[in-house]
C-alpha positions in Angstrom: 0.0 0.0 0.0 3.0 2.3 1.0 4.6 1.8 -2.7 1.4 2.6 -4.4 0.7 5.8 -2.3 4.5 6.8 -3.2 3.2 5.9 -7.0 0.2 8.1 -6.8 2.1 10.7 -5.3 5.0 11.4 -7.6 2.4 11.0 -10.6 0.3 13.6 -9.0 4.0 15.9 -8.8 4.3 15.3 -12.7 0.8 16.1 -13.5 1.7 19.2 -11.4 4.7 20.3 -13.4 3.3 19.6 -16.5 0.3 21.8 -15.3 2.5 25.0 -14.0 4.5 24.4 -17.4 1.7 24.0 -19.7 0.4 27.7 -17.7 3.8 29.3 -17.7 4.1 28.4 -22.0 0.5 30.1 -22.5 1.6 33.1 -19.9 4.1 33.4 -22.4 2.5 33.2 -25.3 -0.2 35.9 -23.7 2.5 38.2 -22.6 4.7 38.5 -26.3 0.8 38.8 -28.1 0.2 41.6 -25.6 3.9 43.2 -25.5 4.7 42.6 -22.4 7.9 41.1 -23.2 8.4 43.7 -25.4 8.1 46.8 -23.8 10.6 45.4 -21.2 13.3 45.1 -24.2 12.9 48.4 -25.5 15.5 50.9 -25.3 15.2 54.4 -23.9 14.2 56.8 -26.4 15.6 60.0 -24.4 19.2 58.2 -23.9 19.8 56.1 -26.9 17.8 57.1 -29.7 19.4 57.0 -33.3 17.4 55.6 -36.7 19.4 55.3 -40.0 21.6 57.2 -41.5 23.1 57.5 -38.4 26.3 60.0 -39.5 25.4 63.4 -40.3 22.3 63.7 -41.7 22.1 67.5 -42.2 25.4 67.5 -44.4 24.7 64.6 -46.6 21.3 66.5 -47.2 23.4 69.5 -47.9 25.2 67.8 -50.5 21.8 66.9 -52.4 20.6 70.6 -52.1 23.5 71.7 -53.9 23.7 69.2 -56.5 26.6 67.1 -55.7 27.0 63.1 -55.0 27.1 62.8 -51.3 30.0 60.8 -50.0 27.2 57.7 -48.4 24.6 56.4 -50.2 20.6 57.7 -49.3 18.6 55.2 -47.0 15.9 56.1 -49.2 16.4 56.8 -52.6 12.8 57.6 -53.9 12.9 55.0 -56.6 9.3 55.3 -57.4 8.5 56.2 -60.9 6.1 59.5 -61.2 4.2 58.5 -63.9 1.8 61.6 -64.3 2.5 65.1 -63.1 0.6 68.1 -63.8 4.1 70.3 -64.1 2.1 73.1 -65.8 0.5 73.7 -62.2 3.3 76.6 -60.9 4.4 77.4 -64.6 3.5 80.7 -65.8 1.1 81.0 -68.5 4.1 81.4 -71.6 6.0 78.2 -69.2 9.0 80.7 -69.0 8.7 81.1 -65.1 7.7 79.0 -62.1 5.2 81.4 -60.1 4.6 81.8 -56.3 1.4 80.5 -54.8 0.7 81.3 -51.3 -0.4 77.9 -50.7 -0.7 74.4 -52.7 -2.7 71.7 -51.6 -1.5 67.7 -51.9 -4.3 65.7 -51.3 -3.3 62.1 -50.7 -6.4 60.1 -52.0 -7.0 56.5 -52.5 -7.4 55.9 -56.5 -10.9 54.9 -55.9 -12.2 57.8 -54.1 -13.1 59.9 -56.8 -16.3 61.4 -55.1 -14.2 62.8 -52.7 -11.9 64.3 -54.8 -14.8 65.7 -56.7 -16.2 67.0 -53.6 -12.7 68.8 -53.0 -12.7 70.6 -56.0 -15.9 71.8 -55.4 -15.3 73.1 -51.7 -12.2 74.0 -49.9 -9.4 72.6 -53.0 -10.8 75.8 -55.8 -8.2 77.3 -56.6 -10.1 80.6 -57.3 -11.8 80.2 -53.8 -10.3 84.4 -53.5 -9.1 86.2 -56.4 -5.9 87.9 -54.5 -4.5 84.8 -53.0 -2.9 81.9 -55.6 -3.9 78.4 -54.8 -3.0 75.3 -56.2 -4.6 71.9 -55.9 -3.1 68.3 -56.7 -4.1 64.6 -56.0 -1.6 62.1 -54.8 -2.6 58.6 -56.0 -0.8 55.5 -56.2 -2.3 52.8 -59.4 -4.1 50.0 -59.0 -2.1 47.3 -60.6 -5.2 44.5 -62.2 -8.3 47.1 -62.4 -7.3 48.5 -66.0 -11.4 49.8 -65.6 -10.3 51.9 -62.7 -7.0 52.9 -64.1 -9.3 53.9 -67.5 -11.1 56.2 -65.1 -8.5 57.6 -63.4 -6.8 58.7 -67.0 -10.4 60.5 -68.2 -10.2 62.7 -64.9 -7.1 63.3 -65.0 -7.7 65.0 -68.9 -10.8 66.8 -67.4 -9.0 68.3 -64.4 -5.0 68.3 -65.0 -4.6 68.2 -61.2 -3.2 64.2 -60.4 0.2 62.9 -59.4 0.3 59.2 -60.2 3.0 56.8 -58.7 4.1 53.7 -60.3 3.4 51.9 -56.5 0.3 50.0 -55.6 -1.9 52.5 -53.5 -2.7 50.9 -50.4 -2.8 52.0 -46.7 1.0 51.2 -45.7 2.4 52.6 -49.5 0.8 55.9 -47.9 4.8 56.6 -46.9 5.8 56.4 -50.6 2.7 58.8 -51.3 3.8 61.3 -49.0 7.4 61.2 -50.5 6.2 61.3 -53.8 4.6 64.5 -53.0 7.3 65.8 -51.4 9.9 65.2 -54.3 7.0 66.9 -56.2 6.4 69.5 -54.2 10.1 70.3 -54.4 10.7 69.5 -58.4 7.6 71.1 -59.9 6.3 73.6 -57.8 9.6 74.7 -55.3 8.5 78.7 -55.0 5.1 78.2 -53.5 5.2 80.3 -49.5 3.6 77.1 -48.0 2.1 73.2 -48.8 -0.7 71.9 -47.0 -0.7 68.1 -47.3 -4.2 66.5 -46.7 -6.2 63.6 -46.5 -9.4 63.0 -48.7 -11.2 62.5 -46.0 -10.6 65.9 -44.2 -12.7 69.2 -44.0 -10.7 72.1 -44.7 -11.6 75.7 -44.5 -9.7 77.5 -46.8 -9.7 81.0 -44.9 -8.9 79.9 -41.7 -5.5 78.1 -43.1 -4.5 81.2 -44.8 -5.4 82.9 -41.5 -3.3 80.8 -39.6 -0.2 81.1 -41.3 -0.3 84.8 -40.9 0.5 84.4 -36.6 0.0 80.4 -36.4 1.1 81.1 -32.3 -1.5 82.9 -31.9 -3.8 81.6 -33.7 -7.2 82.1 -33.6 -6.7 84.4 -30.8 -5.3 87.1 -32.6 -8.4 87.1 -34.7 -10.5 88.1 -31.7 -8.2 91.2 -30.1 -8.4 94.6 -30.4 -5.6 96.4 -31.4 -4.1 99.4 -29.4 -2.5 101.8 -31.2 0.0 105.1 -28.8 -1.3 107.0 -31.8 -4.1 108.8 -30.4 -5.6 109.6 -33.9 -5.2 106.3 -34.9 -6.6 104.7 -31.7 -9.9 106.4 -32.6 -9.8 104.7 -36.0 -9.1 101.8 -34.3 -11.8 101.3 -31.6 -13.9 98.2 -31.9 -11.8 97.1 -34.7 -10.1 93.5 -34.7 -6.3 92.7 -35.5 -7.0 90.9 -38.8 -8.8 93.8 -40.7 -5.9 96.3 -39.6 -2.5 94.6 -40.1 -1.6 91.6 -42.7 0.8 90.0 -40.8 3.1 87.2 -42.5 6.3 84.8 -41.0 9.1 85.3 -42.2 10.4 84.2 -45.7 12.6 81.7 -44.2 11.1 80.1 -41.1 10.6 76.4 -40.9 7.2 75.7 -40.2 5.8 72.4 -39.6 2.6 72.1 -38.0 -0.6 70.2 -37.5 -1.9 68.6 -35.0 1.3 67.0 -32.9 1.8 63.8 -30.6 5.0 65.2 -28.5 5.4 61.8 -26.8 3.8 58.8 -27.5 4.7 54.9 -27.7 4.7 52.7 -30.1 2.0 50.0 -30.4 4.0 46.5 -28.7 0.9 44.8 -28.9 0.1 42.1 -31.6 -3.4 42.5 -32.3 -4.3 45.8 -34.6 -2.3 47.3 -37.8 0.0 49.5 -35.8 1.9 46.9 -34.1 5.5 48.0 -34.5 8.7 45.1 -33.4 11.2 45.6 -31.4 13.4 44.9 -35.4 11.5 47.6 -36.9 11.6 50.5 -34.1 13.5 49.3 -30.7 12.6 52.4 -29.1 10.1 53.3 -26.0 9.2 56.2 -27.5 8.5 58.0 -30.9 9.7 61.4 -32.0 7.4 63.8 -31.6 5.1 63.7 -34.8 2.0 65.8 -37.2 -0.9 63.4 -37.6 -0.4 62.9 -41.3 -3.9 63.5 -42.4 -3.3 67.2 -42.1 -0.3 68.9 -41.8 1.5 72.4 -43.0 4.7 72.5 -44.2 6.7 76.2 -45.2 8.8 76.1 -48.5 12.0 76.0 -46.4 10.9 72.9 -43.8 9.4 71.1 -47.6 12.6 71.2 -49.0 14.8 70.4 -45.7 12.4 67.4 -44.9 12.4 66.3 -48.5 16.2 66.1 -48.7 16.7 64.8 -45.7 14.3 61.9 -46.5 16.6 60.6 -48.4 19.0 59.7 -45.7 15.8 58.5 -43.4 14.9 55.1 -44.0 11.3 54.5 -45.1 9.4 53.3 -42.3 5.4 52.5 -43.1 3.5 54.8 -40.9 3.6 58.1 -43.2 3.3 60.2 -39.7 6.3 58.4 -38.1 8.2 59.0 -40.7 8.1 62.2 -41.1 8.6 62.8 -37.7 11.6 61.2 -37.9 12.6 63.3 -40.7 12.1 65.8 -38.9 14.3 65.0 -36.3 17.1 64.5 -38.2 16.5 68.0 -40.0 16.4 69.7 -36.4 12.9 70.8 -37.3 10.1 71.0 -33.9 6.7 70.1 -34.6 4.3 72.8 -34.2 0.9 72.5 -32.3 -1.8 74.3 -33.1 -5.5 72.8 -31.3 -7.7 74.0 -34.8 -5.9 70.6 -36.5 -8.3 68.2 -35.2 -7.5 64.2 -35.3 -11.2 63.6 -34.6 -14.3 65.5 -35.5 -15.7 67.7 -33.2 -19.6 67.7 -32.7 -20.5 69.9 -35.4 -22.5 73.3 -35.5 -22.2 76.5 -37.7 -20.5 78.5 -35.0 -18.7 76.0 -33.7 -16.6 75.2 -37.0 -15.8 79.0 -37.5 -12.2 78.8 -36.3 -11.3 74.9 -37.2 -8.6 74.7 -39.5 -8.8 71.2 -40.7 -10.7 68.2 -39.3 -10.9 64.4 -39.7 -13.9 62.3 -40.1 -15.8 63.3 -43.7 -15.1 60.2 -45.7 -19.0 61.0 -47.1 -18.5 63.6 -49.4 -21.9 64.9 -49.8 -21.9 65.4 -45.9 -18.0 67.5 -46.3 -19.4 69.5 -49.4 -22.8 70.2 -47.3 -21.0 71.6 -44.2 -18.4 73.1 -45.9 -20.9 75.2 -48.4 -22.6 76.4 -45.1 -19.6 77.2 -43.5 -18.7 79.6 -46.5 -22.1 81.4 -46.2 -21.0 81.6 -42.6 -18.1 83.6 -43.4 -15.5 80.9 -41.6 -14.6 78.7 -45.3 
């Protein structure tokens, strides 16, 4: 009896072992799908951060603005092939000159969405939306690579409206990098004297007034909209009673300021766990933290910040979140992410007043509904 108790015991030990084995394999398995195990690894963002090229970014950059063969070959070498550009866009009428618009729009739109586009040409991407400001509008698409129907269509709008930028890339969500670099290098070779570019999603309400207003005093934006202005002349104060800032004094940034701006994460982490398309490994991006970053739906860049972020994108490896990226580029071209909280990553609840300030917004992938409220917000006075 004594030998089969010891039996029954030691079998009851193994069953045990296996048990707390069997648990600590799943508690594994449950910990790397969540990231657990990950976020442990990852190194400190604050202490150790570096991303390829890791040598000196801003001189091999400087070598590319001037022409010349840097020394290193580019992370990134924008292989792509652009194959339809609407380089009459910033040409003067006789094609002798490349104008100055104050602002061009690249609207990054999937190659099926033409409703939307439509519905930006219609609202906040017309170019003649006011008379004495120059706008440009153009539509970043990728091609579909078996729909020659869809590709057929694409080709007839792009004869009706001479406004599309075509890649030689598939257009899908993560080849939203190569679209943004596409219109960077476009941006840059095409249309390099414009004052600022606005790069936007097709699924984004816009007011065209309230950008323009914007990049007058971005800091203070809208504030300085709603202030009176004092004037030590007593004449002039008189004039000036009651009257606000923007009807008295057309302020503009200077010619050569770096602006980038939108609506900015300054410190957040990367996604560790498995589930979800924004799970990033440890292979890909090792570090606890991202650099700060513009939510790419909507973001502002000024002709100087365009064409430091363009070349230094080529010595910034491509990484498939368009955002990250060009956080990262931004980085490396010592260029600070500006906030301003009209840049909204989410909708807010609408009304008429409510809108009259918002720069951009996400959350109008229906068309009709973005044309409707934007038409109402330019009878408002605040599109």
């Amino acid at each position: 009896m004594k030998t089969l108790s010891l039996l029954s015991s030691d079998k009851m030990r193994k069953q045990k072992c296996k048990y707390y084995v069997l648990l600590v394999i799943v508690l594994l398995i449950i910990s790397d799908y969540c990231g657990v195990m990950k976020f442990f690894k990852q190194s400190s963002y604050d202490d150790d951060f570096s991303y390829p090229y890791d040598g000196d970014v801003q001189k091999m950059a400087s070598y590319m603005k001037a022409g010349k063969q840097p020394p290193v070959p580019p992370e990134y070498s924008h292989s792509y092939y652009i194959k339809k550009s609407p380089n009459h866009k910033c040409l003067s009428e006789d094609g002798g000159h490349y104008e100055q618009p104050r602002l061009v729009y690249l609207v990054k739109s999937a190659i099926g969405n033409r409703a939307r586009r439509d519905a930006v040409r219609k609202s906040w991407g017309y170019e003649k939306r006011f008379s004495d400001v120059p706008i440009r509008t153009v539509f970043l698409l990728g091609q579909t690579l078996h729909d020659v129907k869809l590709q057929a269509q694409v080709e007839a709008e792009d004869r009706m409206h001479k406004d599309i930028v075509q890649g030689d890339f598939e257009d899908t969500y993560f080849n939203n990098t190569v679209k943004t670099a596409m219109g960077l290098r476009w941006a840059v070779e095409s249309c390099a004297k414009s004052r600022f570019y606005m790069f936007v999603d097709d699924d984004y309400y816009v007011s065209t007034r309230n950008v323009l207003a914007f990049l007058r005093n971005p800091v203070n934006y809208p504030g300085y909209l709603q202030e009176d202005v004092i004037s030590f002349d007593e004449n002039e104060y008189k004039k000036q009673i009651g009257r606000k800032l923007n009807q008295l004094v057309d302020f503009d940034l200077p010619s050569d300021v770096k602006l980038f701006t939108g609506f900015v994460f300054p410190r957040s982490r990367p996604q560790r766990h498995k589930w979800g398309k924004w799970f990033v490994d440890l292979a890909e991006y090792k570090f606890d933290f991202w650099p700060p970053y513009v939510t790419a739906g909507a973001y502002i860049l000024s002709r100087d910040a365009l064409v430091d972020m363009y070349y230094t994108s080529y010595f910034t490896r491509m990484f498939r979140f368009d955002d990250i990226w060009l956080g990262l580029i931004a980085k490396k071209a010592d260029i600070d992410p500006f906030h301003n909280s009209q840049f909204f990553f989410h909708p807010p609840q609408y009304t008429v007043k409510g809108y009259k300030y918002i720069v951009a917004s996400h959350g109008f992938s229906d068309a009709e509904k973005m044309l409707k409220i934007w038409t109402q917000q330019k009878e408002a006075g605040h599109a």
